[in-house]
ZAMARPA-918661 format. One record per residue (C-alpha): residue number from 1; residue in one letter; x, y, z. Coordinates in steps of 0.25 Angstrom, whole numbers, plus 5000, padded with zeros to 4 digits. Example, Ala and Ser with C-alpha at 12.3 -4.5 7.8 and 13.67 -1.06 7.14 Angstrom:
BEGIN
{n->1; res->a; px->5049; py->4982; pz->5031} $
{n->2; res->s; px->5055; py->4996; pz->5029} $
***
This chain:
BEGIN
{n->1; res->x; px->5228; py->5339; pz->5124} $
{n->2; res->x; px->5232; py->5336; pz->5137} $
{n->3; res->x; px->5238; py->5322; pz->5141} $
{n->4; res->x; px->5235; py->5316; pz->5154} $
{n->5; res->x; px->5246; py->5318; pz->5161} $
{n->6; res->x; px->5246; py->5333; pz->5156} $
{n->7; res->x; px->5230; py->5333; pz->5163} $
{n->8; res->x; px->5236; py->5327; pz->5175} $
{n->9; res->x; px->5247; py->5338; pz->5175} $
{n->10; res->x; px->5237; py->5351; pz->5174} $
{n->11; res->x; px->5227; py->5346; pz->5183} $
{n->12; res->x; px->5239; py->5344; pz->5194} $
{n->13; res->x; px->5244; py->5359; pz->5190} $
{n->14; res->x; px->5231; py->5365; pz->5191} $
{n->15; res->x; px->5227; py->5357; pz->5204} $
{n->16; res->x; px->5241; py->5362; pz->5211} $
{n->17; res->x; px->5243; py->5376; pz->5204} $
{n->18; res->x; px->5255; py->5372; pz->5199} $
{n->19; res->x; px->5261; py->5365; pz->5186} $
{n->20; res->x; px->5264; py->5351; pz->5186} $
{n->21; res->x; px->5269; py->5342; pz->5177} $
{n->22; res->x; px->5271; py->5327; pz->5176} $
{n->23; res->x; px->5288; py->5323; pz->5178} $
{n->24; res->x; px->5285; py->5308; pz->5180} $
{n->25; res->x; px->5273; py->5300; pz->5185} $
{n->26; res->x; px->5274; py->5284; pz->5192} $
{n->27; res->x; px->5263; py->5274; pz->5193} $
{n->28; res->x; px->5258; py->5270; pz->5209} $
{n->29; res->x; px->5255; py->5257; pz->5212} $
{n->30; res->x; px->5242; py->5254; pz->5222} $
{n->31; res->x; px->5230; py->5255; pz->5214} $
{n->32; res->x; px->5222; py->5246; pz->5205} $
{n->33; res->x; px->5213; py->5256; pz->5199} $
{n->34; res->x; px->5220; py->5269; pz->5193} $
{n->35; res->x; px->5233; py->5272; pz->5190} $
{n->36; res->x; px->5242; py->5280; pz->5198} $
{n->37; res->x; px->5253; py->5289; pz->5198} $
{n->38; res->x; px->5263; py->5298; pz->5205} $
{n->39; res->x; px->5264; py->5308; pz->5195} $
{n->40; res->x; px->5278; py->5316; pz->5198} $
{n->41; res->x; px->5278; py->5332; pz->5192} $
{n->42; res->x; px->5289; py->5340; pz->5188} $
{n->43; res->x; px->5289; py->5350; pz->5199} $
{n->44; res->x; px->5291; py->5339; pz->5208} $
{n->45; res->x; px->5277; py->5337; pz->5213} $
{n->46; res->x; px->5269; py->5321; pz->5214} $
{n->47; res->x; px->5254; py->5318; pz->5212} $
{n->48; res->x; px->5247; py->5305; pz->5213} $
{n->49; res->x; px->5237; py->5302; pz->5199} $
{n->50; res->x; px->5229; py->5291; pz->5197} $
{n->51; res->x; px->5224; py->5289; pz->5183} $
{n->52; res->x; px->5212; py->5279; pz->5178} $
{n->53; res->x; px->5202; py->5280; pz->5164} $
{n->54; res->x; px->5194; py->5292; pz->5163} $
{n->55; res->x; px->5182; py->5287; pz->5167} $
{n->56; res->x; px->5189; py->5286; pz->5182} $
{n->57; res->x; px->5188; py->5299; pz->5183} $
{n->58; res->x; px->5175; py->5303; pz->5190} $
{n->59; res->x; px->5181; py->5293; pz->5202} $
{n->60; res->x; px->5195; py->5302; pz->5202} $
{n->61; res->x; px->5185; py->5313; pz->5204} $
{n->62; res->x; px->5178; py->5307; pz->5215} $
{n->63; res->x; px->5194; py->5302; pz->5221} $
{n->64; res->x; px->5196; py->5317; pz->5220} $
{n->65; res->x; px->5185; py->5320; pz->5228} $
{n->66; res->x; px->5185; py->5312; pz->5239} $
{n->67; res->x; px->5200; py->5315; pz->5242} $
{n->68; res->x; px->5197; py->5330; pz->5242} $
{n->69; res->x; px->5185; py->5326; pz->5250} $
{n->70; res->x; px->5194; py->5317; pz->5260} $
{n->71; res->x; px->5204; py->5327; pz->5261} $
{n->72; res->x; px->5195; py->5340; pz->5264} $
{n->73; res->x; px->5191; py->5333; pz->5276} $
{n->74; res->x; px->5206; py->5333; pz->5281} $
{n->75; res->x; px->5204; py->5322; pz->5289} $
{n->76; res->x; px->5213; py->5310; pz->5281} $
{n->77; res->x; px->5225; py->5315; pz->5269} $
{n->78; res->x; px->5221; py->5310; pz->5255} $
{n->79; res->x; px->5230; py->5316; pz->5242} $
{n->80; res->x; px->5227; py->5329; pz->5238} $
{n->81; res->x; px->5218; py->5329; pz->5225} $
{n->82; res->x; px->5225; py->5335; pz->5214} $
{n->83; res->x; px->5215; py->5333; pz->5202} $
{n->84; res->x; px->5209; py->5323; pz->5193} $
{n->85; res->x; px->5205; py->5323; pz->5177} $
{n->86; res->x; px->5206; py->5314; pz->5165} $
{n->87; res->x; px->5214; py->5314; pz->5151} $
{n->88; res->x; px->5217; py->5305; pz->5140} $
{n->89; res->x; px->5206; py->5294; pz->5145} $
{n->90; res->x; px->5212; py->5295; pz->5160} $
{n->91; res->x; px->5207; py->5301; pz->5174} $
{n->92; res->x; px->5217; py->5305; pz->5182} $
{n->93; res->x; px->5218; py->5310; pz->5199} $
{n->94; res->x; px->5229; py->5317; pz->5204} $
{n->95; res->x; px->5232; py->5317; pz->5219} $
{n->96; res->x; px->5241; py->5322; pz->5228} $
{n->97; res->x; px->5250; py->5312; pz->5229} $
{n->98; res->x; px->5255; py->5309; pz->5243} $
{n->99; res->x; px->5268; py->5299; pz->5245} $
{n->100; res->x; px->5266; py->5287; pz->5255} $
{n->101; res->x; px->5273; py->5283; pz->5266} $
{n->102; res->x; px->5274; py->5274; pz->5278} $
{n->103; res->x; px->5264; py->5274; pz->5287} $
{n->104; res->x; px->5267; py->5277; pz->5302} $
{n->105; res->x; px->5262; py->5272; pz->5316} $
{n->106; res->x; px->5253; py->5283; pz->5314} $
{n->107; res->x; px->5249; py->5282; pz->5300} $
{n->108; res->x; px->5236; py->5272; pz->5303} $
{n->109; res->x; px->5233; py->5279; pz->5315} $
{n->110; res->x; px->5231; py->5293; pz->5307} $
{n->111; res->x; px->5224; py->5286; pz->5295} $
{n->112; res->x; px->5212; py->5278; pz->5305} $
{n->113; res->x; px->5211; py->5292; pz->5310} $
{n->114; res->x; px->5211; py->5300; pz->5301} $
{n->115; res->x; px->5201; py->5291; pz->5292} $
{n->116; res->x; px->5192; py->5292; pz->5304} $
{n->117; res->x; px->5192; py->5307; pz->5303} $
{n->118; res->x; px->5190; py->5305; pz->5290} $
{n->119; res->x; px->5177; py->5295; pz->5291} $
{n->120; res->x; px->5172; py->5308; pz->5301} $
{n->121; res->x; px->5168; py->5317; pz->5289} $
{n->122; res->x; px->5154; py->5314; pz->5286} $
{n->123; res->x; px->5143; py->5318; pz->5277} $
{n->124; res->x; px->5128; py->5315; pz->5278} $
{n->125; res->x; px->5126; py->5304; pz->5267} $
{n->126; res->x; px->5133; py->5292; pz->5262} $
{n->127; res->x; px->5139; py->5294; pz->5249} $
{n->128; res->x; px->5146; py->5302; pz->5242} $
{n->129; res->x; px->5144; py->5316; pz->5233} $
{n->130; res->x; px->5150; py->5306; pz->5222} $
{n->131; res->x; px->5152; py->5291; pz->5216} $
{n->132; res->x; px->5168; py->5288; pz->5217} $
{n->133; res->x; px->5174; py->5276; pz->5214} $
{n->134; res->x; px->5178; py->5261; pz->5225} $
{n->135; res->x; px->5192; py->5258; pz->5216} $
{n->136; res->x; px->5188; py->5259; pz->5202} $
{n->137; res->x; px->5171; py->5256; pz->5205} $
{n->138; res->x; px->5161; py->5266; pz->5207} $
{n->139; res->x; px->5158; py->5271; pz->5219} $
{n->140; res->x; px->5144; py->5276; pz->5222} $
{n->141; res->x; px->5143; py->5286; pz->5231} $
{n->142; res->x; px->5127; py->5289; pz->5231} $
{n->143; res->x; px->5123; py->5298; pz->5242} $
{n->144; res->x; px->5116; py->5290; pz->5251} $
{n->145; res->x; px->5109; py->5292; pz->5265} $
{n->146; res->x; px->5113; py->5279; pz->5273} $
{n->147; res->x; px->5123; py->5271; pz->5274} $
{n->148; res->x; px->5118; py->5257; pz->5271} $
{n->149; res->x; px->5109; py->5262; pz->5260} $
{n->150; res->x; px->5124; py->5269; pz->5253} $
{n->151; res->x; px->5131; py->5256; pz->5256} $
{n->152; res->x; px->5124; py->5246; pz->5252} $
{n->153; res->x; px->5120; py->5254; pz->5238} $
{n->154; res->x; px->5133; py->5261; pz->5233} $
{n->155; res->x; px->5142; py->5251; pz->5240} $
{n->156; res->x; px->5140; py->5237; pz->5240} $
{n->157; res->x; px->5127; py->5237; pz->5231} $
{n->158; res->x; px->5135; py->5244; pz->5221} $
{n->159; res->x; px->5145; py->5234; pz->5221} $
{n->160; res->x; px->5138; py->5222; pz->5222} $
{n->161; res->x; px->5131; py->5228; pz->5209} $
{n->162; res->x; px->5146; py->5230; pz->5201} $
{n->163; res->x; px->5151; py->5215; pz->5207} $
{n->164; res->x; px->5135; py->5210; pz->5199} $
{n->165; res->x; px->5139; py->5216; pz->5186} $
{n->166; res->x; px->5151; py->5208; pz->5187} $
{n->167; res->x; px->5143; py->5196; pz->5189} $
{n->168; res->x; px->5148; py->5193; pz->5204} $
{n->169; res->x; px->5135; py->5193; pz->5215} $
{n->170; res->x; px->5135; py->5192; pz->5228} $
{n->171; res->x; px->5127; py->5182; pz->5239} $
{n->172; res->x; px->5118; py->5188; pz->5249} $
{n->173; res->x; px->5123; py->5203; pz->5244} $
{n->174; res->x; px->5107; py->5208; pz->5242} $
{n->175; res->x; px->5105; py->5203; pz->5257} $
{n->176; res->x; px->5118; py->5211; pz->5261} $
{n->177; res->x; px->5115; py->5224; pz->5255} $
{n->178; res->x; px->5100; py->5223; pz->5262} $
{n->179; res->x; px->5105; py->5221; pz->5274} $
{n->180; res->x; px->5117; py->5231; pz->5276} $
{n->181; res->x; px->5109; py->5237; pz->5289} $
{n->182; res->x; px->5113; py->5226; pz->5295} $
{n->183; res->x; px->5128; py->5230; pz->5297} $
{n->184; res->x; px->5125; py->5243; pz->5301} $
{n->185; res->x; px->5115; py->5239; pz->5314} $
{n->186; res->x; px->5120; py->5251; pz->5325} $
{n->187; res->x; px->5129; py->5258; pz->5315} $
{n->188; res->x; px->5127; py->5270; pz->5307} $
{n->189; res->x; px->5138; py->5276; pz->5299} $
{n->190; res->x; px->5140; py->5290; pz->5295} $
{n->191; res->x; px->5144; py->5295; pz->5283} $
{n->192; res->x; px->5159; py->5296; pz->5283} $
{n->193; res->x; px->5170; py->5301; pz->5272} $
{n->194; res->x; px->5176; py->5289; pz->5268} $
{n->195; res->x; px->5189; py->5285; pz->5261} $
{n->196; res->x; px->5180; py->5274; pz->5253} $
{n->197; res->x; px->5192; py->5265; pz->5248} $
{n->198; res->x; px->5200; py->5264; pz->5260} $
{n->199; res->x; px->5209; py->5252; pz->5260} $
{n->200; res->x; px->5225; py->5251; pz->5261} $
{n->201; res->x; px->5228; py->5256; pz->5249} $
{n->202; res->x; px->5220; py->5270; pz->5249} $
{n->203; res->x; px->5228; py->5275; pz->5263} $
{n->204; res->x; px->5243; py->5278; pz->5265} $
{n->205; res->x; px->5251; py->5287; pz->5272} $
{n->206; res->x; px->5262; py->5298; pz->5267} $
{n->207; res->x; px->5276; py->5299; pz->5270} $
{n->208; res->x; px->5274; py->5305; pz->5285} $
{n->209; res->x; px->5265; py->5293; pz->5288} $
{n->210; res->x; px->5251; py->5300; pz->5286} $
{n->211; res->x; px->5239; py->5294; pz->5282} $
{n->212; res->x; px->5230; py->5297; pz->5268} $
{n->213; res->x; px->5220; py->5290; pz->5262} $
{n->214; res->x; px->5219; py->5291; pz->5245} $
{n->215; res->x; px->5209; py->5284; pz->5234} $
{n->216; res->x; px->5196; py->5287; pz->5241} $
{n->217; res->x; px->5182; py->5281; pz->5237} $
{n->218; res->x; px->5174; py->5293; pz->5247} $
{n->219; res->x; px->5159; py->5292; pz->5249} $
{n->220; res->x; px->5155; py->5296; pz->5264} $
{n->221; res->x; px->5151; py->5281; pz->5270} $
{n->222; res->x; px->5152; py->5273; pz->5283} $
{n->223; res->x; px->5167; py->5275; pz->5287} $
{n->224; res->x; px->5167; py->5259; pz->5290} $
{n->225; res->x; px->5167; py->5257; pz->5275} $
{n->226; res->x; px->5181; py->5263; pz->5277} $
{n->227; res->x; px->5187; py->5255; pz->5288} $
{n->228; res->x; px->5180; py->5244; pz->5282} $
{n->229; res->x; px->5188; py->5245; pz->5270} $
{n->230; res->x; px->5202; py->5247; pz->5277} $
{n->231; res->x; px->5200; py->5232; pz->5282} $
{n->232; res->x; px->5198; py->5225; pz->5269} $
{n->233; res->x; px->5213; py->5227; pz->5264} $
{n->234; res->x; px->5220; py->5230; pz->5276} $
{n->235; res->x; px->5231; py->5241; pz->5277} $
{n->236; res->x; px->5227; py->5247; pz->5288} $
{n->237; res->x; px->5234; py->5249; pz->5302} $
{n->238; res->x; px->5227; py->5245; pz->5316} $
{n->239; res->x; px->5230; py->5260; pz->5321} $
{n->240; res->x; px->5221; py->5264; pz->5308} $
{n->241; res->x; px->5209; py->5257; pz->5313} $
{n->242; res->x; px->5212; py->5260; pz->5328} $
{n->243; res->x; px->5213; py->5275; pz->5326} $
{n->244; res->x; px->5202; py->5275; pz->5317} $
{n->245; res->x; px->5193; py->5267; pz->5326} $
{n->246; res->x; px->5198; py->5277; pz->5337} $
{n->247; res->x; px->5194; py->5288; pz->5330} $
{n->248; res->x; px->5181; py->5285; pz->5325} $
{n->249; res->x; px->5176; py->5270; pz->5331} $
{n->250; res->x; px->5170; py->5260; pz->5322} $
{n->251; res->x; px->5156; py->5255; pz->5325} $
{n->252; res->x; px->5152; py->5240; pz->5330} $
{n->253; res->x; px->5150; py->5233; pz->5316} $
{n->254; res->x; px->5162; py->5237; pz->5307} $
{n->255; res->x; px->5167; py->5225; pz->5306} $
{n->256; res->x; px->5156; py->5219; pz->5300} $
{n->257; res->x; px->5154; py->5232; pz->5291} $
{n->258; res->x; px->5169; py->5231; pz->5287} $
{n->259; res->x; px->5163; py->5220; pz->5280} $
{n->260; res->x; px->5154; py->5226; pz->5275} $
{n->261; res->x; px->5159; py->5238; pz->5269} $
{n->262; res->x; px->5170; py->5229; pz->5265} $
{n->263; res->x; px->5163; py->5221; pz->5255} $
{n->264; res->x; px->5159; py->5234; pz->5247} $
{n->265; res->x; px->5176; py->5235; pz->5244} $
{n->266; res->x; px->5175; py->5219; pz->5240} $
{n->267; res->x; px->5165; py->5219; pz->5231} $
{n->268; res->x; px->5172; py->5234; pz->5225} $
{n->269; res->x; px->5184; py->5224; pz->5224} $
{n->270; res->x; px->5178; py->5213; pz->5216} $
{n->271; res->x; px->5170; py->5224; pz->5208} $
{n->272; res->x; px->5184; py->5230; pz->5204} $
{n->273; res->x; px->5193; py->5218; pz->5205} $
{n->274; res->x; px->5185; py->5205; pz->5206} $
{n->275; res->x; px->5192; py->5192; pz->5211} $
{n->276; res->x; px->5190; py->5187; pz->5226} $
{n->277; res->x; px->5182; py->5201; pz->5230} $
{n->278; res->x; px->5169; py->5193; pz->5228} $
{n->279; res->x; px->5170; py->5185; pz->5237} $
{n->280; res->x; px->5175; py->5193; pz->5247} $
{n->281; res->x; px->5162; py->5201; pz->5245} $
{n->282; res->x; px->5155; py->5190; pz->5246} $
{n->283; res->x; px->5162; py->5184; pz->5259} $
{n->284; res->x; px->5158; py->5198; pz->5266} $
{n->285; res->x; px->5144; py->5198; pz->5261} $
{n->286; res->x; px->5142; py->5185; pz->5267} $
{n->287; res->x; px->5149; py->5190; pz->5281} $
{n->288; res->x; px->5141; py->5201; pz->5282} $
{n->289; res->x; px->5126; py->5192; pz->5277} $
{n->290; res->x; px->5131; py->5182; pz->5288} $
{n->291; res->x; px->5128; py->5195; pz->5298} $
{n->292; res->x; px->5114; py->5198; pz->5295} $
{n->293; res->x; px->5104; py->5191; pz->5303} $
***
């Protein structure tokens, strides 16, 4: 019987048509949820592979699929899907892996850009073809035909539902999701490809300074939630934003939305981490009640 390690190397042989064998492997830092290696073969070749529980793996499925889905649009680089399986209790994804570097003048430039090329592929319903995973939290992606009906269903009333079964509620969060219509007064989003997860530590650059964008969350969504996102951590150049905004303008009322959409990424937190993300939710619930008449 196969190990692990030996499933990981036949699926990489079969994918590239060509043998490959495991020399040495080394742990990468930078994420909380699986674990990740550079995996080193024989013949000189490097890949990227995350491992978690088998029970992960439908979500490295949907990973896989939405960085094929991203990248057949050639608008912004991801890595290369490889293949995914599981072994011994373990789920595995293997990625083309792409070696970072320092970012140029233009590297933020390219990257606002380039997301906003990306934000331009569109489909005619909110949702997604399947459910996928925000970190290591399911992620329903119920095809759905408006926007606020999508939003305040699969995004934040499935949070606020996972954040109850751990005893923590919320004040004025009925009177919230009943009145999301309020934010969007003379706005109407499209449905965009989105990145889903897009904060500082899913963008980089490669060793001549060019942008990619990796650990997707894909459904097709307002491209605000997006943006929105890129504000919470920070990371993220003023030549991003001003080429982004050059190339496809935001609307009157992102700010207050940025809040919005923002506060589905805090109660996720809490959901997966706990601690002060509670009450950053519930500072941004009482923000955006303060603007309802």
């Amino acid at each position: 019987m196969k190990t692990l390690d030996e499933s990981i190397e036949t699926t990489i042989s079969e994918t590239t048509n060509s043998f490959f064998k495991i020399k040495k492997s080394s742990s990468l830092s930078g994420g909380c949820i699986n674990q990740s290696q550079k995996l080193f073969g024989e013949d000189g070749r490097i890949f990227f592979c995350k491992k978690n529980s088998k029970s992960f793996l439908p979500f490295f499925k949907s990973e896989a699929l939405a960085l094929e889905e991203i990248g057949s649009t050639e608008t912004i680089n991801v890595p290369k899907v490889i293949g995914f399986g599981e072994k011994e209790g373990h789920s595995f994804l293997i990625l083309e892996f792409i070696e970072e570097g320092r970012p140029t003048s233009e590297t933020g430039e390219e990257l606002g850009r380039k997301l906003a090329a990306l934000h331009q592929i569109r489909q005619p319903f909110w949702g997604w073809d399947q459910d996928n995973c925000i970190g290591a939290t399911d992620q329903p992606n119920t095809k759905t035909s408006t926007w606020i009906e999508f939003y305040r269903e699969y995004r934040l009333h499935h949070q606020f539902d996972l954040a109850n079964r751990k005893g923590q509620t919320f004040a004025s969060m009925e009177t919230l999701l009943q009145n999301l219509e309020f934010f969007f007064t003379g706005y109407s989003p499209y449905p965009s490809l989105l990145h889903g997860d897009l904060w500082g530590g899913n963008a980089s650059c490669d060793t001549n300074g060019k942008p990619f964008i990796f650990d997707p969350a894909s459904y097709y969504g307002d491209r605000e939630t997006d943006l929105a996102f890129t504000y919470m951590f920070g990371g993220f150049t003023a030549s991003f934003y001003q080429s982004y905004q050059e190339t496809l303008p935001l609307s009157a009322g992102f700010d207050m939305r940025k809040i919005l959409y923002n506060l589905y990424h805090e109660l996720n937190h809490f959901n997966l981490f706990g601690g002060g993300y509670a009450s950053s939710a519930q500072s941004s619930i009482n923000q955006l009640i303060s603007k309802i008449p």
